[in-house]
N, C-alpha and C positions, 0 to 999 in steps of 0.2 A: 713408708711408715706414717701413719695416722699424726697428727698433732693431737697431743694430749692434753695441752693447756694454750689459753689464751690469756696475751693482755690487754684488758678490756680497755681500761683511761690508761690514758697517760695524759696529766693535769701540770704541767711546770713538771717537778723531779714525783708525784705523787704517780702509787701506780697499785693496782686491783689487780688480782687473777682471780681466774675463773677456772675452774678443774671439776673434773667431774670423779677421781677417786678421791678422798678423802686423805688418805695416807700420801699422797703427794705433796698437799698444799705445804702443809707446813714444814718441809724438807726445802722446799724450792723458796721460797718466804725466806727461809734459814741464810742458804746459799745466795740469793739477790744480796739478800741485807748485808753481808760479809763481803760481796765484792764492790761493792757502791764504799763499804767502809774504806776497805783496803785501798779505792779510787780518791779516795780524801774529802770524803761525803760522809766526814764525823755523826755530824746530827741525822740519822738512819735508827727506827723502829722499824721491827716487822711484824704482824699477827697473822698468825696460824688459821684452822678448823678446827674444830672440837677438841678432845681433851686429849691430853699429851698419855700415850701408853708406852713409855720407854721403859716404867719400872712396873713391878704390881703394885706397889705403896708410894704415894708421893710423900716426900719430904718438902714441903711447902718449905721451909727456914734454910734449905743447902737445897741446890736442883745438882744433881749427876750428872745431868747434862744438858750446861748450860751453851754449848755450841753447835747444841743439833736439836734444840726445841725452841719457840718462840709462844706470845702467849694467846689464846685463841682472840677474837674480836670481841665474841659476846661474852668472855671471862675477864673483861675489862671494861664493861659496859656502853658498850659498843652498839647499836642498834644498826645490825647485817644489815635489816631487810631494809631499815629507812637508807641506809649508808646505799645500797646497789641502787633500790627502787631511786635515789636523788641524783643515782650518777646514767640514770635512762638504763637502766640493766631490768632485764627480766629475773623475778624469783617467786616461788610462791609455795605453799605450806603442801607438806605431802598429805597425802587424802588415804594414804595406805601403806604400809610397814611394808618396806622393802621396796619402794617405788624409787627412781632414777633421783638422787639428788644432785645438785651441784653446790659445790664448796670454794668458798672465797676467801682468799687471804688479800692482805692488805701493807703495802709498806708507803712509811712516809720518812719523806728525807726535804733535809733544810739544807 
């Protein structure tokens, strides 16, 4: 079986994935963050990829579901592309709809 994802840094406890479906990252973002917690590594954020499609309407003020989404990087003013391109990773802007992207999630823990 293929590997589907890589982890790119590992900085002290800081760590980046790299994925190339979309719908994976922030499942597995999810799943990191929760066992590093339950490890007694309190201080654990994770971010996601793009926007959360659990429901058809978001409820910004209650989330549904707050243990199986986390929040994307660039939906917290994140800069993706400075954040990989600074950590030596390659990314670069699609030239055409429907072209191979890769998607990066991000957790950090104190």
């Amino acid at each position: 079986m293929e590997k589907y994802f890589e982890i790119l840094k590992e900085n002290g406890a800081d760590l980046a994935i790299k994925i190339a479906a979309d719908t994976i990252v922030t499942p597995l973002a999810v799943k990191v963050a929760r066992e590093l917690f339950l490890d007694d590594y309190y201080k654990v954020i994770a971010f996601g990829s793009g926007p959360c499609r659990k429901c058809q309407t978001c409820n910004p003020d209650h989330c549904n579901f707050p243990d199986k989404t986390v929040p994307a990087m660039e939906a917290c003013g994140i800069d993706v592309f400075a954040t990989v391109r600074n950590n030596n990773l390659e990314i670069h802007t699609l030239r055409e709809k429907g072209g191979i992207q890769n998607h990066f999630g991000l957790i950090l823990v104190e």
